[in-house]
Backbone as CSV, one residue per row, in Angstrom:
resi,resn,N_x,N_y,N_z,CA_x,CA_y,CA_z,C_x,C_y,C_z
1,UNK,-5.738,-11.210,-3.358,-5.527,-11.293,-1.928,-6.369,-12.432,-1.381
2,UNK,-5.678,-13.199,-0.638,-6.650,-14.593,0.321,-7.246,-13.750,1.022
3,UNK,-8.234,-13.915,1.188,-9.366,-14.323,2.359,-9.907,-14.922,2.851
4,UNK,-10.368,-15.160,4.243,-10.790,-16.071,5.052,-12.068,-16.648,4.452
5,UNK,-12.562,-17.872,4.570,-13.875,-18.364,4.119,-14.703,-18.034,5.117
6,UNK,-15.695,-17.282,5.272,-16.807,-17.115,6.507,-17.393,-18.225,6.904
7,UNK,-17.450,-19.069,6.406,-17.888,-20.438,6.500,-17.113,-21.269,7.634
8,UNK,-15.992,-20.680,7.314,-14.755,-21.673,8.165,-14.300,-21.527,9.014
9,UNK,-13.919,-19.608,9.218,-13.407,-18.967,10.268,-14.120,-17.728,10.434
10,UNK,-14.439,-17.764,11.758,-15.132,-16.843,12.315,-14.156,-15.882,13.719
11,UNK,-14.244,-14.417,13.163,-13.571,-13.743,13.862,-14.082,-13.363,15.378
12,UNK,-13.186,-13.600,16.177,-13.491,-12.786,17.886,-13.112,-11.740,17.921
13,UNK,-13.798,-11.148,18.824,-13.947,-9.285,19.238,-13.323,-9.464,20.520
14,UNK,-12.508,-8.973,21.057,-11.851,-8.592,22.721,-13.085,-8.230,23.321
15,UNK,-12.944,-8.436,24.614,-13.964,-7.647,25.185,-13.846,-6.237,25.917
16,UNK,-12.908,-6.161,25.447,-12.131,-4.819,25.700,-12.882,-3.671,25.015
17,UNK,-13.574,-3.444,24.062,-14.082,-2.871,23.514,-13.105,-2.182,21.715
18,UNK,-14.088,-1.243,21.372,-13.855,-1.412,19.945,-12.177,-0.574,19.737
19,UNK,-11.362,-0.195,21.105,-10.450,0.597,20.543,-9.299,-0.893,20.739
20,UNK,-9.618,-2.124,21.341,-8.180,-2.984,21.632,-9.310,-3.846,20.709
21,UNK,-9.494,-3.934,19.172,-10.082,-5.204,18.563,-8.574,-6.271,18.539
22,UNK,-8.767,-7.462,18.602,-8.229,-8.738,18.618,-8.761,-9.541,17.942
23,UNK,-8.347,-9.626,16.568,-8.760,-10.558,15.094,-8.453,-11.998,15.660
24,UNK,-8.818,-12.442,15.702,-8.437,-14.038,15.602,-9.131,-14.994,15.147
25,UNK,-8.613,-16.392,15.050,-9.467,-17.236,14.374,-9.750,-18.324,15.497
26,UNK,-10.843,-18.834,14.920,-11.901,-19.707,16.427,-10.880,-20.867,15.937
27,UNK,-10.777,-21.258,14.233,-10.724,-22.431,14.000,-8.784,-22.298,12.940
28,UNK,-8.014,-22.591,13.246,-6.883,-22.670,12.485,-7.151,-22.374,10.483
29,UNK,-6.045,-21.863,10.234,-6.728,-21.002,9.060,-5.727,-22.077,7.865
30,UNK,-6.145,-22.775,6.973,-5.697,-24.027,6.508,-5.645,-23.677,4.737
31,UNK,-4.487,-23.569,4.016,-4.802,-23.389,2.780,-4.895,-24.409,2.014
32,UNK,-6.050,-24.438,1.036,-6.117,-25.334,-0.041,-4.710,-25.544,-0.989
33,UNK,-4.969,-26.420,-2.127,-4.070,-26.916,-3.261,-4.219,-25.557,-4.098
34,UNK,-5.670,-25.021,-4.056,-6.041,-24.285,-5.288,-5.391,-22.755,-4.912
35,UNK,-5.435,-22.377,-3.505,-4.857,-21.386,-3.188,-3.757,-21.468,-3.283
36,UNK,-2.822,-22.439,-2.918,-1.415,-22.149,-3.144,-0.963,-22.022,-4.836
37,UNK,-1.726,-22.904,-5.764,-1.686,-22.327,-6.623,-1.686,-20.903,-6.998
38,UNK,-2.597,-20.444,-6.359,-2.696,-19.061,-7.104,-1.589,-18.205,-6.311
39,UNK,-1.228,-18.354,-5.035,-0.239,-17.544,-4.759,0.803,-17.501,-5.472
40,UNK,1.449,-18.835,-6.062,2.409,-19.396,-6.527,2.445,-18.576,-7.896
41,UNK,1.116,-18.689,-8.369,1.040,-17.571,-9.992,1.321,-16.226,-9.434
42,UNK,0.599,-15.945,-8.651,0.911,-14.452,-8.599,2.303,-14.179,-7.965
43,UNK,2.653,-14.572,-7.221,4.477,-14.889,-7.167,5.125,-14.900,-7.640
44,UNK,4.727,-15.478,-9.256,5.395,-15.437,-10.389,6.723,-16.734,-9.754
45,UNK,5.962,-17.662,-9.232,6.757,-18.918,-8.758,6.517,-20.250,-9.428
46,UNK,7.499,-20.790,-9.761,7.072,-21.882,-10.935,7.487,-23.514,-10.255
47,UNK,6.380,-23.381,-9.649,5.987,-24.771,-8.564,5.479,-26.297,-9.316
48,UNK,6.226,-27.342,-9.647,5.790,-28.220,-10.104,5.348,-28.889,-9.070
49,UNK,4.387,-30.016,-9.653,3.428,-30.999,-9.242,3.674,-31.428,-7.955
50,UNK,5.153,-31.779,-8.150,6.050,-32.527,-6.788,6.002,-31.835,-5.538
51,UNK,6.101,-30.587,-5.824,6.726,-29.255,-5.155,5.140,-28.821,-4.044
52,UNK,4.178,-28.580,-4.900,2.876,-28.480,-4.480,2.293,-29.008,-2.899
53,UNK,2.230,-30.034,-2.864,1.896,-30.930,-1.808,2.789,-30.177,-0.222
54,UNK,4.519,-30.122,-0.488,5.522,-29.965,0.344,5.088,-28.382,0.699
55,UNK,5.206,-27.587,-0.482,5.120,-26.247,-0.136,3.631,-26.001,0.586
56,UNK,2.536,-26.757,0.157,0.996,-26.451,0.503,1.369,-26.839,2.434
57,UNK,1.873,-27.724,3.021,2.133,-28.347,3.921,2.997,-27.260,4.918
58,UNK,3.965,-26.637,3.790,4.828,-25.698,4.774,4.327,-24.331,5.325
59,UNK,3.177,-24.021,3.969,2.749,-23.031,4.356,1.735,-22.868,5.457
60,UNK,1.470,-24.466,5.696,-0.246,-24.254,6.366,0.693,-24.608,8.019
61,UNK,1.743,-24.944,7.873,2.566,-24.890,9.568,2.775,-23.472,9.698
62,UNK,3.133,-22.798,9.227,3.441,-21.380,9.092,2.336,-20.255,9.799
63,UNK,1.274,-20.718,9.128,0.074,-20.080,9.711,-0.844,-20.919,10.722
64,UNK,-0.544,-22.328,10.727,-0.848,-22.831,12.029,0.659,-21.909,13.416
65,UNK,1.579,-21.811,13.164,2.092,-21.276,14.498,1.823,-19.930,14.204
66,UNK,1.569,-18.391,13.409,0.955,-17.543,13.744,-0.267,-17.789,14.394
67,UNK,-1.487,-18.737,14.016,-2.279,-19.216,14.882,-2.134,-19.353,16.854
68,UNK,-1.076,-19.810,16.677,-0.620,-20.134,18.041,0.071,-19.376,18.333
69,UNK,0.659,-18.564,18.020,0.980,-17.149,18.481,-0.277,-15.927,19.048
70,UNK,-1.552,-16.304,17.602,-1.945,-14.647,17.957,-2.628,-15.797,19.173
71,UNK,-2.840,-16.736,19.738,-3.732,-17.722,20.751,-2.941,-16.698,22.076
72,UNK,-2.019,-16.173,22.139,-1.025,-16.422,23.341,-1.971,-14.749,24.027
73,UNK,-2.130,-14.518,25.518,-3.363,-13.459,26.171,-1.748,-12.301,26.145
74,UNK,-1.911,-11.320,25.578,-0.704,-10.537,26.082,-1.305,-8.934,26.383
75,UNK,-2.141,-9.536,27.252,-2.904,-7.742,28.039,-2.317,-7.557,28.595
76,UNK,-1.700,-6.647,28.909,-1.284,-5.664,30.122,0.538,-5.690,29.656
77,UNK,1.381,-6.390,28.399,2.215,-6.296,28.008,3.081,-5.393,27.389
78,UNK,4.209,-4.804,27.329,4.071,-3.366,26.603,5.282,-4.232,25.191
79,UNK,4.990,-3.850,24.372,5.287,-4.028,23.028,7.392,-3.650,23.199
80,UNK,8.104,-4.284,22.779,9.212,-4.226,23.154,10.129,-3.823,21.201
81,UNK,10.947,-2.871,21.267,11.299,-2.349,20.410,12.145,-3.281,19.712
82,UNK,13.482,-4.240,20.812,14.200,-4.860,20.760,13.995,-6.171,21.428
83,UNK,13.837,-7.771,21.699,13.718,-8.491,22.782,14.449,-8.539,23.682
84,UNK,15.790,-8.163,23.042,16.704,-8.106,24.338,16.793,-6.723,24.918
85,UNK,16.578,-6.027,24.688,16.472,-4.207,25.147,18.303,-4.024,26.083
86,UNK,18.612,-3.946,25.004,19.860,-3.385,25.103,20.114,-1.918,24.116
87,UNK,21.333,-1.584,24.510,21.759,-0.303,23.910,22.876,-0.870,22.960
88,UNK,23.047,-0.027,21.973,24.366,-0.468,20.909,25.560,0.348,21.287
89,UNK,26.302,0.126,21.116,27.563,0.873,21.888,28.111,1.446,20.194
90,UNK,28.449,2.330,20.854,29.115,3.838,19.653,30.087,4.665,20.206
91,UNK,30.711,4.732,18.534,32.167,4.589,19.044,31.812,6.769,19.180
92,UNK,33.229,7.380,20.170,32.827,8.428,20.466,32.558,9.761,19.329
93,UNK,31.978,10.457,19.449,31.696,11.450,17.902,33.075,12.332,17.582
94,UNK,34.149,11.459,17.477,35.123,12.283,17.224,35.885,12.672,15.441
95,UNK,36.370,13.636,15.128,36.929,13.710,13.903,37.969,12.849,13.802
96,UNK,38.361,11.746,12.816,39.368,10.795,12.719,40.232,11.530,11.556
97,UNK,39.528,11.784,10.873,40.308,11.921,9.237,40.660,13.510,8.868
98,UNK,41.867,14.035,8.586,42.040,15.374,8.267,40.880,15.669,7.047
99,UNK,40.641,16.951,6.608,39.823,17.577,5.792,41.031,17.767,4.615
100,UNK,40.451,16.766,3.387,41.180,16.984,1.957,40.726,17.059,1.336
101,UNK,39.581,17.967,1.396,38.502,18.787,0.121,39.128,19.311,-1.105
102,UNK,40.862,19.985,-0.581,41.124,21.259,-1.674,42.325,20.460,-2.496
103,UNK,42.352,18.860,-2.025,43.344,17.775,-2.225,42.584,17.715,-3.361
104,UNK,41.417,17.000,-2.719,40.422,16.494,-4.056,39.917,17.446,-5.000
105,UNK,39.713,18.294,-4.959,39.270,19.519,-5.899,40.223,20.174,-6.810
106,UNK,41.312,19.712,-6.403,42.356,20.398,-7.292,43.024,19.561,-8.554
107,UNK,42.150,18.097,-8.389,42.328,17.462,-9.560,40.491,17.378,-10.452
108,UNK,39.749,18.127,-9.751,38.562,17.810,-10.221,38.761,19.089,-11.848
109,UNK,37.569,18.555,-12.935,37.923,19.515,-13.845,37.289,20.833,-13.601
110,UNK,36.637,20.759,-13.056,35.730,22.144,-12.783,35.405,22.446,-11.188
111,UNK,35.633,23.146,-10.489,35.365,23.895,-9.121,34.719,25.341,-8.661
112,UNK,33.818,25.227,-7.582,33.602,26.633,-7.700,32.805,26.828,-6.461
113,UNK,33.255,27.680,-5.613,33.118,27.375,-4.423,32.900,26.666,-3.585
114,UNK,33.963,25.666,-3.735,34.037,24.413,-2.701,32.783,23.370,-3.489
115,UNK,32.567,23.672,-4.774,31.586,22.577,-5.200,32.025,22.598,-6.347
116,UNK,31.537,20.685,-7.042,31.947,20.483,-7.944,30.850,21.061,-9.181
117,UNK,31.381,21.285,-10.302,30.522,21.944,-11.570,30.582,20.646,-12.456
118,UNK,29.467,20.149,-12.432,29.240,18.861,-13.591,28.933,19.262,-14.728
119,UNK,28.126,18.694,-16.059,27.938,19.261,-17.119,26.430,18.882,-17.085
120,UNK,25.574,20.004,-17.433,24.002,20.231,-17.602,23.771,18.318,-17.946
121,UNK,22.861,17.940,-17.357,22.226,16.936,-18.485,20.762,16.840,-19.615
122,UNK,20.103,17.639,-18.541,18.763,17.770,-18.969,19.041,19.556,-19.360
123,UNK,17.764,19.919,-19.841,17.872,21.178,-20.127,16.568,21.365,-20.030
């Protein structure tokens, strides 16, 4: 697992106290060559030489805009389930299809009260 270098990034406390903590970083959180390496191993991702540089670059925009995300003040916001907060429309709870249980059961090889009888597997 990465972790932050204490050296590099130093975490803020809200002043809200200890039940609204707010992790953030003072200073943008920047990965090395050597780290992406190792993600890349443990990924079981097979990143040549070329590849390295592009991917090290994509990843560190990635967590530069979470950066600039967690930057954004959202007190007093209430957490939204959907962004657009709409409803899904459903169709009404009605029966469409006749009941052909005794259709299907009457070609099954084995039946027995309305259930099918398979053959043991385990014992």
């Amino acid at each position: 697992m990465l972790r932050p270098n204490p050296r590099r990034h130093a975490p803020r406390q809200s002043t809200e106290g200890a039940a609204r903590f707010a992790f953030r970083w003072r200073y943008p959180m920047a990965l090395e060559r050597t780290e992406v390496e190792k993600i890349a191993h443990l990924a079981r991702l097979g990143l040549s030489e070329a590849d390295l540089p592009r991917t090290t670059e994509t990843l560190n925009n990635i967590l530069g805009l979470i950066d600039r995300m967690q930057a954004v003040d959202t007190t007093g916001i209430e957490p939204l389930a959907h962004p657009l907060e709409t409803t899904q429309r459903l169709r009404a709870d009605v029966v469409t299809e006749r009941n052909q249980r005794d259709a299907y059961q009457a070609i099954a090889p084995a039946v027995e009260e309305g259930l099918y009888l398979v053959p043991r597997v385990i014992e």
